[in-house]
N, C-alpha and C positions, 0 to 999 in steps of 0.2 A: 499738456506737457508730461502731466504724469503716466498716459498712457503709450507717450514715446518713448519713456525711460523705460517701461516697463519688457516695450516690444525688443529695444536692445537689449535687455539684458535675457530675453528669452531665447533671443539668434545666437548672442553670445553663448551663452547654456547648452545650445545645441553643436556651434561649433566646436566644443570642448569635448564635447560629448562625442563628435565626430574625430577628431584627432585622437581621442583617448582609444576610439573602437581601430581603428587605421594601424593605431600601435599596435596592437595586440594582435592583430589578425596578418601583420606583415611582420613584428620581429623577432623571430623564432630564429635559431639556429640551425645549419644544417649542414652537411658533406657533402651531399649528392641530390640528385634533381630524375623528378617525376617526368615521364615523357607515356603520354596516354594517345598508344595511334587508335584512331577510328577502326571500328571495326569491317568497315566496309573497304580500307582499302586493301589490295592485294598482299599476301605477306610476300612474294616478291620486292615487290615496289618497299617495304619495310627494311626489308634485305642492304637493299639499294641507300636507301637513306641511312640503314646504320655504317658502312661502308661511308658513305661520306663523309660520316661526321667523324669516323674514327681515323680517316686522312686528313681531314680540314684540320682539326682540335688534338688530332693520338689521342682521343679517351675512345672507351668498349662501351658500348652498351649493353645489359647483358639484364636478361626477365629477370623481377625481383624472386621470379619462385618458380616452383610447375604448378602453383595456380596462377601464375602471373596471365599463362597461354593463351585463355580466351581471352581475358579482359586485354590485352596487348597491353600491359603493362610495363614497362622499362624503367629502367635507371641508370644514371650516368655520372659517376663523377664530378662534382664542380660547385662554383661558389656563386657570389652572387653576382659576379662580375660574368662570369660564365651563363648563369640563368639568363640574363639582359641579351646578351649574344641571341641565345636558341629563342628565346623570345621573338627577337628580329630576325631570325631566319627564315626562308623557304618552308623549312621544316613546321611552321607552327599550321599550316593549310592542313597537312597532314594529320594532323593530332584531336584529341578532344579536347587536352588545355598541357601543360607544361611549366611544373610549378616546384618549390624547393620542399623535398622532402627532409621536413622536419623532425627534430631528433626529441623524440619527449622522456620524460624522464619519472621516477616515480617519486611519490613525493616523501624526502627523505625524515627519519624521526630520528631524534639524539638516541643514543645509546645507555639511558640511564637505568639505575636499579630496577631489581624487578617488580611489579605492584602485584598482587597477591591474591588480588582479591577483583571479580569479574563485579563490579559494579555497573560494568555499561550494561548489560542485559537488565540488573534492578533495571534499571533507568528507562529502560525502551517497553519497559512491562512486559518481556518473552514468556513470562512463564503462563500468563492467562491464555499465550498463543499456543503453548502448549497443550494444553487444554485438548485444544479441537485438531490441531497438527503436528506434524513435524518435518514437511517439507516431501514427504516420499513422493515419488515418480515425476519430481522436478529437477531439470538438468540447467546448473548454473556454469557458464563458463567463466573462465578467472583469468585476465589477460595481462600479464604481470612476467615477472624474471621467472617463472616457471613455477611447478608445483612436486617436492617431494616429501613421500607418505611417508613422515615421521614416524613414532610412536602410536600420537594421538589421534594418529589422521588413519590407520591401521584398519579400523571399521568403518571410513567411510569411503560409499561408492563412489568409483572413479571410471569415467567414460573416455575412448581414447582422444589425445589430444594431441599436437603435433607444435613442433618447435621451430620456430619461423625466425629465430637468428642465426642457426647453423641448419637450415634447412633438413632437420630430419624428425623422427617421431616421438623420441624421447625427450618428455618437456620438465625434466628433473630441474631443480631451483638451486641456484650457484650464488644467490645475494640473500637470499631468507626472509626476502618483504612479499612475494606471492605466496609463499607457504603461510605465512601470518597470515596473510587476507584473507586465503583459502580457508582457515582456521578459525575466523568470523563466524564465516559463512555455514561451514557445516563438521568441527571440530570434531571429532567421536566423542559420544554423549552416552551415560550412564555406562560407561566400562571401566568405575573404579577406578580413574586414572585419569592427571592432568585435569584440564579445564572443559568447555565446552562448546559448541558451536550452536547458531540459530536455527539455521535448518538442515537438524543432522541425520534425518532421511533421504534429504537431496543429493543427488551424483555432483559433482566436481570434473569439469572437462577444464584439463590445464592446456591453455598457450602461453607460450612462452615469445614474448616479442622483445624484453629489454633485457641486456645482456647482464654480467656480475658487474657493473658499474653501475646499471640502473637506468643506461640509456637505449631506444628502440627510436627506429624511423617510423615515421609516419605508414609507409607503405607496406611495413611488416602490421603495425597494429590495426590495419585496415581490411588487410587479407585474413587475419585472424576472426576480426567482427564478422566478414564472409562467411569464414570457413567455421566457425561456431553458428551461424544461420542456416548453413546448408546442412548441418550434424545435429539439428532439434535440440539447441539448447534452447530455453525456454528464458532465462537474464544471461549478463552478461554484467559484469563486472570491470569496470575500468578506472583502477587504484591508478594511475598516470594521468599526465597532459602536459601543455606547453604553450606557448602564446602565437603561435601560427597557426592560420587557417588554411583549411586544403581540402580542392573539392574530391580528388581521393576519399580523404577519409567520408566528410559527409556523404556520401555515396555511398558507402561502405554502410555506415550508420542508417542513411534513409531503408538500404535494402535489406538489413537487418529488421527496423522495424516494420516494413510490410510484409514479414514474414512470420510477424507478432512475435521478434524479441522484445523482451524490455530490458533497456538499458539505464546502467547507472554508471556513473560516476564522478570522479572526487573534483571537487570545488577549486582547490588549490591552494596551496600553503605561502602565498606572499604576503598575506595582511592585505592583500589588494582589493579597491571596491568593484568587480567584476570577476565571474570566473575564466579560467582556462579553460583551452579546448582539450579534451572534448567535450566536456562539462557544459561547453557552452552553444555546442549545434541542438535545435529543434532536433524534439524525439531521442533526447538523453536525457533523464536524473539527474539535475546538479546539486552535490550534496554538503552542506557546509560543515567544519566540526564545530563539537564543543564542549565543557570540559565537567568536570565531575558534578561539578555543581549547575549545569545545566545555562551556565552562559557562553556566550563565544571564544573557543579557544582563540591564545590570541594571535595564534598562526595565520588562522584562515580567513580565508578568503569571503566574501560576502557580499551585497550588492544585487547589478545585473547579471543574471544568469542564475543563481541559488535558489531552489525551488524546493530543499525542504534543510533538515538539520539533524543529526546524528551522534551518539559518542565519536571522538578522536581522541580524547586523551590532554593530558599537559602534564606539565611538571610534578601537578600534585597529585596524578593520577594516571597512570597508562593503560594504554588496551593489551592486557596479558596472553598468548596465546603460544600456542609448540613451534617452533620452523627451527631452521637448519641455523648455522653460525658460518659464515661463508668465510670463516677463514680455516677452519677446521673440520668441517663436514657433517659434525655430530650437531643431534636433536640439543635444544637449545630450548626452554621457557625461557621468554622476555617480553619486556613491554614496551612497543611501539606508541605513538604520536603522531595525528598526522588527519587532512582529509582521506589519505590513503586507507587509514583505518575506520575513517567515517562513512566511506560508500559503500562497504562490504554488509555495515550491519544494514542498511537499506536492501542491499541485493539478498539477503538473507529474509530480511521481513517480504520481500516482494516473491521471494520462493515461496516462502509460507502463503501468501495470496491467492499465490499462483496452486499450490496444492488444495487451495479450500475451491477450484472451479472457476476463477477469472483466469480466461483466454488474452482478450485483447491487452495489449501494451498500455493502452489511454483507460481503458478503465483501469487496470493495475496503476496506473501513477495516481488515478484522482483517486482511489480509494485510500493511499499512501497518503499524499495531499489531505484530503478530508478527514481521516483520522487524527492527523499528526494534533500535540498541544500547541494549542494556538497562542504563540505570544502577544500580549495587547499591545505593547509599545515596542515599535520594533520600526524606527523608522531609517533604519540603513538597511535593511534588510536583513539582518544577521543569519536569520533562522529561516530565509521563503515562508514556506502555509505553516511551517510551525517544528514541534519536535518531534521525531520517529516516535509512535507507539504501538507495538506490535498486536499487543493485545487487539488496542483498538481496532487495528485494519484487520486484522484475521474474522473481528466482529462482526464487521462490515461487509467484508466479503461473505460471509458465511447470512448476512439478512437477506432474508425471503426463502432461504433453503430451508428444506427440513431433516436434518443429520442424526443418524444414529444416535449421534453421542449424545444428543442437545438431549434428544425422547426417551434417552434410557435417563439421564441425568433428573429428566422433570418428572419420569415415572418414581426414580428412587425417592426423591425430597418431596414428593406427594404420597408417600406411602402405599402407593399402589403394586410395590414386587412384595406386599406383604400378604404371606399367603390367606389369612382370613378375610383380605376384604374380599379376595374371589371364592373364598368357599361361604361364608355365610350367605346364609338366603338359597344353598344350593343351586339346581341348573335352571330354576327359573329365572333366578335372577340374574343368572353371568350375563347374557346380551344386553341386558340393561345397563349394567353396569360397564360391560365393554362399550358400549356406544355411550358413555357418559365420560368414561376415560378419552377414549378418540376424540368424539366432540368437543371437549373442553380444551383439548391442547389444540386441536385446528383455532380454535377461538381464542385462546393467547397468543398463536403464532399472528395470526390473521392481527390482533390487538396490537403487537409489536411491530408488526412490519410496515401495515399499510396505514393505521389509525393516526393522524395526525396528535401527538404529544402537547397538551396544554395542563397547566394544575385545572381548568373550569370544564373544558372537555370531561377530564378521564374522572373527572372525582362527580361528575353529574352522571355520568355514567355507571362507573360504580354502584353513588349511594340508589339511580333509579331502577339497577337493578339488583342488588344485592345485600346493599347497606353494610353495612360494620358488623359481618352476621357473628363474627368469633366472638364477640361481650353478651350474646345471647346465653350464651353455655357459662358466663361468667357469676358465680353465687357468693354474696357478701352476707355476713352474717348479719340478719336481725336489719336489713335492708328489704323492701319489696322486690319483688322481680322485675316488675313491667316498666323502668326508665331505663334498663337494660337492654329489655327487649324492644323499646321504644328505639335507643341510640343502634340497634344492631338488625333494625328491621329496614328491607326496602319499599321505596315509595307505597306499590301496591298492597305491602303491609300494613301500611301504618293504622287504619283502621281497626286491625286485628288487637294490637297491642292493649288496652285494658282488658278488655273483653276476654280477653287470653283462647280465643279459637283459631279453628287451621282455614279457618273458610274465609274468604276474600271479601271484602266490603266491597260493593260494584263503584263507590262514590271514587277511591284511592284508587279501582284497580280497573282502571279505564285509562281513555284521554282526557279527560278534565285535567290535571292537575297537571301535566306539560305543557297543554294548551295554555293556560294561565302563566307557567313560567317562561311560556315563551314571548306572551301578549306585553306581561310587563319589563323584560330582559332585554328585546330583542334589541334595543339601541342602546345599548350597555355592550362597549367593545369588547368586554371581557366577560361580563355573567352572562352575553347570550349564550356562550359555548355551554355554560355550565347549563344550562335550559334544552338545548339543543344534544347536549351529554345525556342529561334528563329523559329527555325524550326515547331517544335510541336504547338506553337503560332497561327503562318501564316495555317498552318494547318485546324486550331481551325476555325479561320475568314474565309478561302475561303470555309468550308462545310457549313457555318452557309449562307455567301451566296449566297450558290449555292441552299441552301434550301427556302432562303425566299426571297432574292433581287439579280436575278443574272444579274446585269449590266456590261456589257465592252464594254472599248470603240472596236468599228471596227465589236463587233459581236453581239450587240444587246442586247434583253432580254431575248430570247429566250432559247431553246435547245442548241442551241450552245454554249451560253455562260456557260449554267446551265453544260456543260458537260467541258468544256475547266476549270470551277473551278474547279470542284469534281476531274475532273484528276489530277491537280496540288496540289490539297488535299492530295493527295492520294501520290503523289509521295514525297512532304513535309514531311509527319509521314514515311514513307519508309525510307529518306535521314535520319532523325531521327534515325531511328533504328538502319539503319547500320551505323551512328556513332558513337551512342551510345555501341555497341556489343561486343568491344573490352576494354573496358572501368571497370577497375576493383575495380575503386578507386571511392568511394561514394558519389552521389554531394550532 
């Protein structure tokens, strides 16, 4: 019985689940209706068919654009009483589908005081992304009431862009919420002046698809996502949505991202548990907001479709930025509210991605994704994988590269651009010391990147090849030396330490003593790593040397000793492996 109850209520759950999706993807608004003729039939025969409808019904059909031409794109006049007609007409043979272009809208933010102060950046960590970027020779398009070059926006590059409400080139901003978005994105930075933007090397390609009201059709914001894929913008931006689905747009969208745009945009501001399209088609960003304090604005949207989480702003905090005042025309600082202001700083961190060397669209989201703060209890979804953190993904992006900046950065805080370590010891010594400088950073990078992260792993590793060497140099008055040197020796030291010589005890400075920590460890889920750390360690020390100091006691300095290390090298990373081999679980 109880498993009857259980089964109805899981059909129920679903049905609910199906009416709820049915609503949102059929109740949108709209004026005018999509008519998408196949492109194999004759533009005659097209001719013919708009001719008849425009006798049957007196409406025109007339291309949404002159990019309408290839796609055979149309539009006509009419409602939904009108759509049901062309539906059941002759006409739908003709077409690839015939559907109500939806009128979306951007999502709008109250008009309050202005907040002063750019706390979403703290929030999203930019300045560690700044670091290593600033977004240059990424081109984000901004699909919005247009975009004009306030003040602040003065320095930053702009690629041309084209305005798809009045059909001409000029995509100047008449409501002042894409010029804010814009201002997210890539604000002028460091010129003394106003605020700042995320990725303020990045170019700015403005479309303009929603008019000074804040409304655009479906068919203009589609030709835009086009017309920004064929013009190499690299994101795309889409501060708008609406609750109709339309395979227009998706198409727009799919062909976008097989052309490796990545796409974002905003989640939607109903408090509703699902997002808005566009937010809500495969192969877009859907971005929730939230608010100063890092919980859910209580605007937004959240649920299915929300795939990460962003500043937006509230009452007690807005997203500050320059745009226009669309009642006046003049440059304006104010602070918006909104997911509208949520997806910009995604589309900004994802420039930045995008400038550190991720091409593809799906790696740019899961690096988004996998960086973001993961919230642990989050069972409506509020946040998707978590909360924007710029640093993090710029981090991300940027592991397994090896970048200027990282190498000059690890040369400074190793002391290495100081000029006596390269002149002491004069010219014999530079290639030594130059391949000890190279070497050693290949082996941190290599450490970082590829080495699986464990405390038992990396601290057996460590002490079996290095030990705690910095307490060596450490002098306490009226103390011995040698527990010093004890705590700061590695494995194949440790023999040396009373004795106080540079020469190797063969008993430490072999495989014996990984062997053993690996004999008694090795079913120990956690200390095998540190055994196995151990190993690879001891390793590490007996090539280095056998390369450059090969002392032991009993055999010299010689060949014999040089060879009695490198063997026990050798057999150390062997022991390594085949303990490692069997080993399924991730250190």
């Amino acid at each position: 019985m109880k498993k009857f109850v259980l089964l109805c209520l899981f059909i129920l759950g679903i049905g609910f689940a199906l009416f709820n999706f049915k609503g949102l993807a059929q109740g949108g608004e709209f004026e005018s209706i999509i008519i998408d003729f196949k492109e194999d039939i004759p533009i005659t025969k097209i001719s013919e068919d708009i001719q008849d409808i425009s006798q049957q019904y007196g409406r025109s059909l007339r291309l949404n654009s002159i990019f309408s031409i290839n796609d055979r794109v149309y539009v006509v006049e009419g409602n939904k009483e009108f759509l049901r007609k062309l539906k059941r007409s002759p006409l739908k043979k003709q077409t690839e589908y015939i559907e109500a272009n939806y009128i979306y809208h951007q999502f709008d933010a109250p008009n309050d005081p202005e907040y002063s102060k750019q706390w979403n950046f703290h929030n999203i960590n930019v300045e560690q992304a700044w670091d290593e970027t600033k977004g240059n020779g990424v081109t984000v398009a901004v699909i919005d009431t247009g975009v004009t070059q306030v003040p602040d926006l003065k320095l930053t590059k702009f690629v041309k862009g084209y305005n798809f409400v009045s059909d001409k080139v000029d995509a100047a901003d008449d409501n002042g919420h894409g010029t804010h978005v814009a201002g997210t994105i890539a604000q002028s930075t460091n010129n003394g002046y106003g605020v700042a933007g995320i990725a303020y090397e990045a170019s700015i390609m403005p479309l303009k698809v929603l008019s000074s009201s804040g409304g655009g059709t479906v068919a203009d914001i589609a030709e835009a996502i086009k017309f920004a894929a064929d013009n190499n913008a690299d994101v795309i931006n889409l501060s708008l949505g609406g609750i109709g689905s339309s395979h227009l747009m998706q198409e727009a969208v799919d062909y976008a991202y097989a052309k490796g745009v990545t796409i974002i945009a905003a989640a939607g501001n109903e408090n509703r548990n699902s997002a808005s399209y566009p937010a809500r088609y495969p192969h877009v960003m859907s971005v929730a907001a939230t608010d100063a304090t890092g919980v859910k604005a209580p605007y937004s949207n959240f649920g299915a479709g929300v795939d990460i989480s962003a500043p937006g702003g509230s009452e007690a905090g807005k997203i500050l930025q320059n745009t226009v005042d669309p009642s006046s025309g003049k440059s304006v600082f104010v602070g918006f509210q909104g997911t509208s202001m949520a997806a910009p700083h995604v589309a900004g961190v994802a420039a930045l991605v995008r400038a550190s060397g991720i091409e593809e669209p799906a790696e740019v989201v899961n690096i988004l994704k996998q960086s973001s703060r993961k919230i642990k209890e989050d069972p409506l979804n509020h946040f998707g994988a978590g909360q924007l953190d710029a640093g993090g993904a710029v981090k991300l992006a940027l592991k397994g590269q090896i970048t200027f900046k990282d190498f000059f950065r690890w040369l400074r805080n190793s002391g290495y651009l100081n000029p006596g370590f390269w002149l002491d010891g004069g010219a014999v010594a530079f290639l030594p010391k130059l391949a000890m400088v190279i070497g050693s950073y290949l082996l941190a990078w290599f450490l970082r990147n590829y080495l699986p992260f464990t405390l038992g792993l990396n601290s057996g590793l460590i002490l079996g090849s290095s030990g705690l060497f910095f307490l060596q140099g450490l002098y306490i008055f009226d103390l011995p030396q040698w527990p010093l040197r004890l705590f700061g020796s590695s494995i194949p030291e440790l023999g040396n330490v009373v004795r106080g010589t540079a020469s190797l005890n063969p008993v430490f400075a072999s495989v014996l003593i990984p062997f053993v920590l690996i004999v008694l460890l090795l079913g120990h889920s956690s200390w095998k790593w540190f055994a196995i750390g151990s190993s690879i360690g001891v390793a590490a020390c007996l090539a280095v040397s056998a390369a450059i100091d090969p002392a032991v006691w009993g055999l010299g300095a010689g060949v014999a000793a040089r060879s009695f290390l490198g063997i026990n090298a050798i057999l150390c990373l062997a022991l390594a492996y085949v303990a490692s081999q069997n080993e399924k679980q991730r250190a």
